[in-house]
ROTILO-551970 format. One record per residue: residue in one letter; x, y, z negated of N, C-alpha, C in turn. Coordinates in steps of 0.001 Angstrom, whole numbers. Each point is the difference from the previous one (the first is absolute). Layout:
// residues N
<rec><res>A</res><n_east>X</n_east><n_north>Y</n_north><n_up>Z</n_up><ca_east>X</ca_east><ca_north>Y</ca_north><ca_up>Z</ca_up><c_east>X</c_east><c_north>Y</c_north><c_up>Z</c_up></rec>
...
//
This chain:
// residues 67
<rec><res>X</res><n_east>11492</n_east><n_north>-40528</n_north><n_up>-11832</n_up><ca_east>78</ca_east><ca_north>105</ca_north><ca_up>1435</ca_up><c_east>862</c_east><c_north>1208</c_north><c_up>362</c_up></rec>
<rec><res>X</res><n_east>596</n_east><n_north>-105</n_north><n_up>818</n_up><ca_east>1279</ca_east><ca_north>892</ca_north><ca_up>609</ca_up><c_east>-856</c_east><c_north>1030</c_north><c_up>566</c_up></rec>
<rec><res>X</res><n_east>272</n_east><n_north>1312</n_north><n_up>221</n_up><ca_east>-496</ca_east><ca_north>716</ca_north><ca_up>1417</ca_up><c_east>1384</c_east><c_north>217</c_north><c_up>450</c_up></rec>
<rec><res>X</res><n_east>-724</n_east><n_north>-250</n_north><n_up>1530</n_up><ca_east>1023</ca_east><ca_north>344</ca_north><ca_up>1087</ca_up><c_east>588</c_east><c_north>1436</c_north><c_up>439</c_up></rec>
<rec><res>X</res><n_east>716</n_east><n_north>95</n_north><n_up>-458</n_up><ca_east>708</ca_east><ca_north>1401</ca_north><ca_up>530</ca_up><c_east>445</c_east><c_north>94</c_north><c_up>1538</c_up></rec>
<rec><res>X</res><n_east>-1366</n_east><n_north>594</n_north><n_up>1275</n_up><ca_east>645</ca_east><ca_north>-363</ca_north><ca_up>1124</ca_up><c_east>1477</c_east><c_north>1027</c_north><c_up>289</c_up></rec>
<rec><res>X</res><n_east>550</n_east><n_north>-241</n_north><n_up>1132</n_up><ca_east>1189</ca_east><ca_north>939</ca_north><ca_up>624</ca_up><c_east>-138</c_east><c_north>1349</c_north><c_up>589</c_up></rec>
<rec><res>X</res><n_east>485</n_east><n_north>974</n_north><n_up>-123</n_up><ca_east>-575</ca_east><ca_north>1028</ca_north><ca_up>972</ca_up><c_east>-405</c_east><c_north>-643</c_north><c_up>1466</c_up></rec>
<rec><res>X</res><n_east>-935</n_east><n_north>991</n_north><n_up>417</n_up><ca_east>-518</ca_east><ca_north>-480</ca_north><ca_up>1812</ca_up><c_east>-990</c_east><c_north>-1127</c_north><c_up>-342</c_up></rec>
<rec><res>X</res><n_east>-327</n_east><n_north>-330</n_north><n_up>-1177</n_up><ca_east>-993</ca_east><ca_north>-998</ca_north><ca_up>-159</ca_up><c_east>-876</c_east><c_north>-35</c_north><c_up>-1411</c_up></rec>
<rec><res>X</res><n_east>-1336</n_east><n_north>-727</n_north><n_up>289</n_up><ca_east>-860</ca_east><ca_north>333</ca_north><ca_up>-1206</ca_up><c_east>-720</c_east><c_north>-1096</c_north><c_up>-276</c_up></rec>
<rec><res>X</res><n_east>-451</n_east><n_north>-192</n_north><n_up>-1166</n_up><ca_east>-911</ca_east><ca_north>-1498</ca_north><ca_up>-339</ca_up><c_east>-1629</c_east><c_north>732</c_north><c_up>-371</c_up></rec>
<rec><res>X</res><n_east>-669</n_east><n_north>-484</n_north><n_up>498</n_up><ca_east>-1495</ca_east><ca_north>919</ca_north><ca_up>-174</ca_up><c_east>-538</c_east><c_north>-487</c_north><c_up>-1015</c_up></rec>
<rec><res>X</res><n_east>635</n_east><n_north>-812</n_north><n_up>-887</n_up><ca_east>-746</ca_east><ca_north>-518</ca_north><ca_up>-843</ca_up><c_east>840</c_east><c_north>476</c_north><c_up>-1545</c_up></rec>
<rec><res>X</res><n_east>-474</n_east><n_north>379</n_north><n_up>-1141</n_up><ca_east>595</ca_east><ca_north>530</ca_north><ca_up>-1395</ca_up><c_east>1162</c_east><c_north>-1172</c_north><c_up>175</c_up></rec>
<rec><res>X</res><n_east>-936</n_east><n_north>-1303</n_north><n_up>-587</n_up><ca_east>813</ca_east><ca_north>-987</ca_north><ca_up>-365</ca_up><c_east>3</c_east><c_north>-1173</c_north><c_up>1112</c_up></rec>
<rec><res>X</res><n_east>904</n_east><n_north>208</n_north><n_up>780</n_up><ca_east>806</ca_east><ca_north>-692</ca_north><ca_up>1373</ca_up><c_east>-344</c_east><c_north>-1545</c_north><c_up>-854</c_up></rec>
<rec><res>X</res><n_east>-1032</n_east><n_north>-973</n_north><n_up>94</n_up><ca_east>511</ca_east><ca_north>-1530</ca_north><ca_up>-556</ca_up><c_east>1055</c_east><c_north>-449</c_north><c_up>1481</c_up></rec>
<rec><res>X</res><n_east>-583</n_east><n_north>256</n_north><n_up>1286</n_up><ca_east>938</ca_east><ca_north>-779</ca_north><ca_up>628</ca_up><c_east>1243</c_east><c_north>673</c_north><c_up>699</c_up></rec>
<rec><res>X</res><n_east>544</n_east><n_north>1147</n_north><n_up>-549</n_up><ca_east>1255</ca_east><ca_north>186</ca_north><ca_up>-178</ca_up><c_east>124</c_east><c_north>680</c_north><c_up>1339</c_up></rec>
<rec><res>X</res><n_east>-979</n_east><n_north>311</n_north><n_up>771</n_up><ca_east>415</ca_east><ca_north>577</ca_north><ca_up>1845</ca_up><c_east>-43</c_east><c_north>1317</c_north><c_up>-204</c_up></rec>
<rec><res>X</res><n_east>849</n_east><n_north>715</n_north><n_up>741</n_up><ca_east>-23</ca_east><ca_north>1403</ca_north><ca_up>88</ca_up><c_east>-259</c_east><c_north>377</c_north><c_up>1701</c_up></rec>
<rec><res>X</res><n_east>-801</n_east><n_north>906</n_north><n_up>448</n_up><ca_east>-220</ca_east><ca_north>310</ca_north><ca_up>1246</ca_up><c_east>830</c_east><c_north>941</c_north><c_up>75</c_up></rec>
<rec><res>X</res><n_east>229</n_east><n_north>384</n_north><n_up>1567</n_up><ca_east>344</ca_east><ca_north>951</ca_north><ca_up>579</ca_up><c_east>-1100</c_east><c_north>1086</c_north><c_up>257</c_up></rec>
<rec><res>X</res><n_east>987</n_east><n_north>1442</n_north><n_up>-348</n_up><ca_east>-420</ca_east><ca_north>608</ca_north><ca_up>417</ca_up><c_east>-159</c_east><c_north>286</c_north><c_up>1747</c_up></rec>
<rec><res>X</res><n_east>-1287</n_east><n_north>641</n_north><n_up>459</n_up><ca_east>-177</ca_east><ca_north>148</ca_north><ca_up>1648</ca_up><c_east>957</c_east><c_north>700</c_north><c_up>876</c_up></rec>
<rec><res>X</res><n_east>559</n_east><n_north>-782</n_north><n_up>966</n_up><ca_east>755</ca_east><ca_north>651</ca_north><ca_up>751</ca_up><c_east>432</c_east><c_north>1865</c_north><c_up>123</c_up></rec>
<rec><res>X</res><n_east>1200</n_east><n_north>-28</n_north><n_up>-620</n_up><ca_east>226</ca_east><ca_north>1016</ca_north><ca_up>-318</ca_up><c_east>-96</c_east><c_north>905</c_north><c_up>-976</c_up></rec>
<rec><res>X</res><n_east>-224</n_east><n_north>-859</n_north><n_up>-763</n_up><ca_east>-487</ca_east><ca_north>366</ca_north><ca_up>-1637</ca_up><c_east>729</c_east><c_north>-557</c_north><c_up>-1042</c_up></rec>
<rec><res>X</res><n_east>127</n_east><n_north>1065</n_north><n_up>-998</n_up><ca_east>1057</ca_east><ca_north>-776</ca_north><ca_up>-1202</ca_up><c_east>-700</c_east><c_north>511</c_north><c_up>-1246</c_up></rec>
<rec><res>X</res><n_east>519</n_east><n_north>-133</n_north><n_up>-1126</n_up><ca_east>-468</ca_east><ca_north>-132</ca_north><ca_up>-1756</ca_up><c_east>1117</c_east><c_north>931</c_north><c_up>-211</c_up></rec>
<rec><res>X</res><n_east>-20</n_east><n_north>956</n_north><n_up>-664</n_up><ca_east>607</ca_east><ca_north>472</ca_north><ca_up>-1011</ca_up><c_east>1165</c_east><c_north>-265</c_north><c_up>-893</c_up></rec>
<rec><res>X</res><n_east>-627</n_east><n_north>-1084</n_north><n_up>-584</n_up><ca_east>556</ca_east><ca_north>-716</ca_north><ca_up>-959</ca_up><c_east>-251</c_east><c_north>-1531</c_north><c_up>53</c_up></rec>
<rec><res>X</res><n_east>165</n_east><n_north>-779</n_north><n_up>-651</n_up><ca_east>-86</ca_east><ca_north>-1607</ca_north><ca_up>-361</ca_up><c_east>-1131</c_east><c_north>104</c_north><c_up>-1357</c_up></rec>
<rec><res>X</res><n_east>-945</n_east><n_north>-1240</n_north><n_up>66</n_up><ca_east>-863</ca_east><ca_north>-239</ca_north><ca_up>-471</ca_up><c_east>-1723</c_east><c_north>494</c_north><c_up>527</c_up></rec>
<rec><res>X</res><n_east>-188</n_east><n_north>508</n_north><n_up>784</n_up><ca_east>-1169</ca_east><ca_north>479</ca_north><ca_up>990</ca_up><c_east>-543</c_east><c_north>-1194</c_north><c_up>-172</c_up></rec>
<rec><res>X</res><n_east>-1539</n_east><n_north>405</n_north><n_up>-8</n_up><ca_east>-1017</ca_east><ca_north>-776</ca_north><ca_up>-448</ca_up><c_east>-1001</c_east><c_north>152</c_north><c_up>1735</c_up></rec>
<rec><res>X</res><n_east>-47</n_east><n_north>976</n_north><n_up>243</n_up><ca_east>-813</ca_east><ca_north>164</ca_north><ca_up>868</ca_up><c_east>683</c_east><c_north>769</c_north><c_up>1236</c_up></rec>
<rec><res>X</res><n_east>-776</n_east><n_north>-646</n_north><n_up>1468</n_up><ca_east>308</ca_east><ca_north>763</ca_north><ca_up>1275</ca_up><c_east>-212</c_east><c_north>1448</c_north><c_up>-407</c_up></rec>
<rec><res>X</res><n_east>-602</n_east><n_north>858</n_north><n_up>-789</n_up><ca_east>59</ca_east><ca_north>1370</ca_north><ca_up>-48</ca_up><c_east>771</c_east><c_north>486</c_north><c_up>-301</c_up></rec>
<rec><res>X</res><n_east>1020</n_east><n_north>-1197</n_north><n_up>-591</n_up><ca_east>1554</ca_east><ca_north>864</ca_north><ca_up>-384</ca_up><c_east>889</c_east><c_north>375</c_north><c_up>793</c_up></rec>
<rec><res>X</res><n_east>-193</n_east><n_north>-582</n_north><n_up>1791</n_up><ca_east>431</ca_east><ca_north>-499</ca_north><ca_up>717</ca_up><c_east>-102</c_east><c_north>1408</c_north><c_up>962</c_up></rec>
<rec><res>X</res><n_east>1212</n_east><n_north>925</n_north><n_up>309</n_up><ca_east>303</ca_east><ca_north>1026</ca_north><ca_up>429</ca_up><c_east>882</c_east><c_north>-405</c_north><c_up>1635</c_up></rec>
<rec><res>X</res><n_east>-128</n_east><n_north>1521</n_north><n_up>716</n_up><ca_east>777</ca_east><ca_north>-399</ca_north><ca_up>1314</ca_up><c_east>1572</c_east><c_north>70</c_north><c_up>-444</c_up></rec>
<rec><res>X</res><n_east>784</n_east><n_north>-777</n_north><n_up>112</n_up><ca_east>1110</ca_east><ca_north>-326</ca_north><ca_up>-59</ca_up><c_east>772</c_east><c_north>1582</c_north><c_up>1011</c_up></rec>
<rec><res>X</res><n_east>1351</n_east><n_north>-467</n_north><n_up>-126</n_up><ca_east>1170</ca_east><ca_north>1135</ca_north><ca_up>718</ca_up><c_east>-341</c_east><c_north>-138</c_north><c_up>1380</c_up></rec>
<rec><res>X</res><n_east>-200</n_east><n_north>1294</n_north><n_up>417</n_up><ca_east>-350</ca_east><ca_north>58</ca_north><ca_up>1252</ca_up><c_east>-1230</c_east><c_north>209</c_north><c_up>951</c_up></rec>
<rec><res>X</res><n_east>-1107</n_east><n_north>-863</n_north><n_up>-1110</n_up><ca_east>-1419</ca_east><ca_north>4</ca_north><ca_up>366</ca_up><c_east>-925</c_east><c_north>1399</c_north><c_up>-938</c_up></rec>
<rec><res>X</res><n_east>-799</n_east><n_north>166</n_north><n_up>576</n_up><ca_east>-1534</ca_east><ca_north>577</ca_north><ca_up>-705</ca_up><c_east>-949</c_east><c_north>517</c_north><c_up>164</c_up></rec>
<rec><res>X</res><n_east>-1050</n_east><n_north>400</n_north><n_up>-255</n_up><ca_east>-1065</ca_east><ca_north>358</ca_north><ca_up>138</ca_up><c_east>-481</c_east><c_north>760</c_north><c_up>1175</c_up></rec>
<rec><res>X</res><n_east>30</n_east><n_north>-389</n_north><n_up>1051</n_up><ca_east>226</ca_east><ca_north>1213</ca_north><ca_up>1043</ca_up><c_east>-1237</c_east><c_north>1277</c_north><c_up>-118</c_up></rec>
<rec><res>X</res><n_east>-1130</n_east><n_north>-116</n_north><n_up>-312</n_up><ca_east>-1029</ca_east><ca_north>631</ca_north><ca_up>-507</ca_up><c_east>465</c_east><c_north>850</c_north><c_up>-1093</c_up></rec>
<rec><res>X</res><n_east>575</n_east><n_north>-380</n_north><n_up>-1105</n_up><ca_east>253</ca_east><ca_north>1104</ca_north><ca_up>-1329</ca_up><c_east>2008</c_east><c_north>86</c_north><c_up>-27</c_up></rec>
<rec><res>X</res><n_east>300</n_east><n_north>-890</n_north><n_up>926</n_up><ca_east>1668</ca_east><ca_north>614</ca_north><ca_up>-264</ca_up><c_east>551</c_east><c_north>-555</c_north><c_up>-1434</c_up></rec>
<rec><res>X</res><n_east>-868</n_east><n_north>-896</n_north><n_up>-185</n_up><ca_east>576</ca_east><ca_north>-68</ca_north><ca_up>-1562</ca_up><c_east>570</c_east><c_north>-1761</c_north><c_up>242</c_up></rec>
<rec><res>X</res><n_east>199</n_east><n_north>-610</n_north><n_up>-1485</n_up><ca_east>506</ca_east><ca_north>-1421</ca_north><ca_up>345</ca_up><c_east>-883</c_east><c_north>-928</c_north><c_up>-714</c_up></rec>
<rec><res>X</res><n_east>-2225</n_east><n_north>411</n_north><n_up>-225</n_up><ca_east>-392</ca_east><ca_north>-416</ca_north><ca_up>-250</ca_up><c_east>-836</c_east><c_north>-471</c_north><c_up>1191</c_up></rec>
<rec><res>X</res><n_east>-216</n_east><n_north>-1556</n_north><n_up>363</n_up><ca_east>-410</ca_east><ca_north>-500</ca_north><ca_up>1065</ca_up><c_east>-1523</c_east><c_north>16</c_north><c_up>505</c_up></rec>
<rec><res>X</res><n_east>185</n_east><n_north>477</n_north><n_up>1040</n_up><ca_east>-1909</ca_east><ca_north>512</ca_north><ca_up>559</ca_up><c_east>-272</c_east><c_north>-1539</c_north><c_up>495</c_up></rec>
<rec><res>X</res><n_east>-1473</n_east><n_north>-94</n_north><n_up>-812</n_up><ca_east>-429</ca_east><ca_north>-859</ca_north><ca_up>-19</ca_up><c_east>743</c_east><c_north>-1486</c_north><c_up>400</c_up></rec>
<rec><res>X</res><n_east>961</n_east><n_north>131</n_north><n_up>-629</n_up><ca_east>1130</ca_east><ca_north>-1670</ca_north><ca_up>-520</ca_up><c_east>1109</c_east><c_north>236</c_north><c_up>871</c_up></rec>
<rec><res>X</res><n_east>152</n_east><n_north>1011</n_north><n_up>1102</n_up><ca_east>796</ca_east><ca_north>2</ca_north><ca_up>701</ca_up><c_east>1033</c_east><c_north>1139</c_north><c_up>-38</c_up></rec>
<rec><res>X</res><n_east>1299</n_east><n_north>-243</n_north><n_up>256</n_up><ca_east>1344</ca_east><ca_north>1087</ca_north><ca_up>543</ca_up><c_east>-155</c_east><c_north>123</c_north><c_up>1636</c_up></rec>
<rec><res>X</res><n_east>669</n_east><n_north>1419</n_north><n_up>212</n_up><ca_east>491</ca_east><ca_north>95</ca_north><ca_up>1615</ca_up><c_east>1687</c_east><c_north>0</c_north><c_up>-455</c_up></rec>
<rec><res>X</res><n_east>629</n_east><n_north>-617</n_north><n_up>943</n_up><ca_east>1442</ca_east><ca_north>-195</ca_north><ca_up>-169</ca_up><c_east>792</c_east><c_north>1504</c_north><c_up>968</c_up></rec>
<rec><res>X</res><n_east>1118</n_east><n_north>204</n_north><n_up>155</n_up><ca_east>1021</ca_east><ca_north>846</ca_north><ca_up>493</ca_up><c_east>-340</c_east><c_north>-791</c_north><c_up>1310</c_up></rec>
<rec><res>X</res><n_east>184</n_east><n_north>987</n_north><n_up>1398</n_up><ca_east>-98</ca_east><ca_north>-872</ca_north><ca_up>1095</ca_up><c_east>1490</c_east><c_north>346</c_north><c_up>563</c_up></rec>
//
């Protein structure tokens, strides 16, 4: 069985993907890298973050964007 290597900006929550879907990460949120297994990999993208800690790890699932 293959594992799915998802794309950056997206993640498969499961080790071994059988049906091959990769989710998106939440509005305004991106991956690192390619192959993310889980939404926790799932960081505020350019532009967005944490407005509470300033950082680009998402308070409770969410980014604040540039207004």
């Amino acid at each position: 069985m293959d594992i799915l290597e998802c794309p950056t900006g997206t993640y498969a929550d499961e080790v071994f993907n059988v049906m091959h879907h990769c989710k998106d990460c939440p509005p305004g949120q991106t991956t690192l890298s390619r192959g993310s297994q889980n939404v926790k990999s799932c960081l505020c993208g350019k532009g967005f973050w944490n407005v509470l800690t300033k950082r680009k790890t998402p308070n409770n699932g969410q980014c604040t964007g540039i207004k």
